[in-house]
C-alpha positions as CSV (number, residue, x, y, z in Angstrom):
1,X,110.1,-4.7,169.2
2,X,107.7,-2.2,168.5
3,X,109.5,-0.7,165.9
4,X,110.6,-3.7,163.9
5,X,106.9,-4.7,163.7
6,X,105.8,-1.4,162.6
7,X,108.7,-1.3,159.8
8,X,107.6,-4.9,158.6
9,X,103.6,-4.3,158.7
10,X,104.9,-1.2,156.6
11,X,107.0,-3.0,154.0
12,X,104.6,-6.1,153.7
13,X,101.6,-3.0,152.9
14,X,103.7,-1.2,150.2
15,X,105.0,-4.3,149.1
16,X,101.5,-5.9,148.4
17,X,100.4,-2.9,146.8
18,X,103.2,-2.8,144.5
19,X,102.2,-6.3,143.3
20,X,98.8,-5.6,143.4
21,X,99.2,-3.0,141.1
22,X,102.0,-4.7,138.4
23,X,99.9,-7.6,138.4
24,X,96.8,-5.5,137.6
25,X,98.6,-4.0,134.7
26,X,100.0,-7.1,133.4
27,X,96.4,-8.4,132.9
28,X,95.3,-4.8,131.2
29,X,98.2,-5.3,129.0
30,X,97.7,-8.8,128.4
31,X,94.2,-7.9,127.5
32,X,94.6,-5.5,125.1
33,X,96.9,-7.5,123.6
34,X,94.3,-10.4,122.9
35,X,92.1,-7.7,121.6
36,X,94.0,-6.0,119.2
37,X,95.8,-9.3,118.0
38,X,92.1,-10.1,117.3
39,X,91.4,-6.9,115.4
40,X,94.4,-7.3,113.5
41,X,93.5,-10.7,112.1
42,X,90.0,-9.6,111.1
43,X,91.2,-6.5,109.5
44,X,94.2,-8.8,107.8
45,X,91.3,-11.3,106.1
46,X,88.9,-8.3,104.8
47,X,89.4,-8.5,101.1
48,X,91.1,-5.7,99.4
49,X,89.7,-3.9,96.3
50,X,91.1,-5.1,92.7
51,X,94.0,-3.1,92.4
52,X,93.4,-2.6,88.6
53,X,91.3,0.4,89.3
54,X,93.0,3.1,88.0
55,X,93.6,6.5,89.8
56,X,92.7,9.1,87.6
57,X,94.8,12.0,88.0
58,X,93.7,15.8,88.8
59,X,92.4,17.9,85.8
60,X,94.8,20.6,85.1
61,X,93.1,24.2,86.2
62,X,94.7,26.6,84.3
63,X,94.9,30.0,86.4
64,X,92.5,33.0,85.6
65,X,94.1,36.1,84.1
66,X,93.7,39.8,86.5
67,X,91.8,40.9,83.4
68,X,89.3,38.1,83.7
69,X,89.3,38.2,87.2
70,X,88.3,42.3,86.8
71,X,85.3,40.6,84.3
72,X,84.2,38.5,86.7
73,X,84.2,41.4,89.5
74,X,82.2,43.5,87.3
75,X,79.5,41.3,86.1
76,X,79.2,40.1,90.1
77,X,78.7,43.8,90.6
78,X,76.3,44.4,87.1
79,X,74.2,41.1,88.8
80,X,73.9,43.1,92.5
81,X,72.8,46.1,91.1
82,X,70.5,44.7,88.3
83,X,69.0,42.3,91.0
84,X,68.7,45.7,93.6
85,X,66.3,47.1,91.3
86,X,64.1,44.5,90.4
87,X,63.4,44.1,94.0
88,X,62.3,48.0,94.2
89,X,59.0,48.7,94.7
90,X,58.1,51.4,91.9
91,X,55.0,51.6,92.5
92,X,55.4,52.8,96.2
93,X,58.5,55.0,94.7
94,X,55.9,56.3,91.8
95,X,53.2,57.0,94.7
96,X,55.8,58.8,96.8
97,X,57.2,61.1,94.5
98,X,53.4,62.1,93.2
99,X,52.5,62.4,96.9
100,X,56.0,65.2,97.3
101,X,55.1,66.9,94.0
102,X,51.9,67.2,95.2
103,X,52.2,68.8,98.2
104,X,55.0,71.0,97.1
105,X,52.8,72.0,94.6
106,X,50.2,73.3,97.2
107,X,52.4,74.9,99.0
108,X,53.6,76.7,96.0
109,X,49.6,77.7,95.3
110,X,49.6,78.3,99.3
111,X,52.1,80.6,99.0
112,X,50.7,82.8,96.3
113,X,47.3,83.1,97.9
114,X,48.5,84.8,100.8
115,X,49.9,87.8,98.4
């Protein structure tokens, strides 16, 4: 008999967890049921806007030529350069090239002395 009571103890286990488990997601689904019904009725009474509103429609763009597309690239490219050089400092470049003139004029002088 040991066998028969094993195979029922076995049956009545799987068996209760079977139900155990359908009945757990019946109440999950029954749940969320409740809930979004609930959702759906508040969003169903929120009032709508007036529909007279009228949609105003996309402005037409009219595409740029290549030859103003070749403006545009070259006044970007005037703009870079133009704001390049204001950012120099000329003073320091001034400064430098009087400090290089200077001393190639000294070795120039340098130069001659020794003759």
């Amino acid at each position: 008999m040991g066998l028969i009571h094993g195979f029922v103890a076995g049956t009545t286990v799987t068996l209760s967890a079977l139900y155990l488990t359908h009945r757990s997601i019946t109440q999950n689904t029954i749940e969320q049921r409740t809930i979004l019904s609930n959702l759906s009725h508040t969003l169903a009474t929120i009032p709508l806007p007036p529909s007279d509103i009228k949609v105003r429609p996309m402005p037409f763009v009219k595409r740029v030529s290549l030859v103003e597309t070749m403006k545009d690239m070259w006044d970007s490219e005037l703009e870079r350069i133009v704001r390049t050089v204001q950012k120099v400092d000329w003073r320091g470049v001034r400064e430098g090239v009087e400090d290089g003139i200077g001393e190639v004029v000294r070795r120039v002088k340098g130069g001659n002395a020794g003759q």
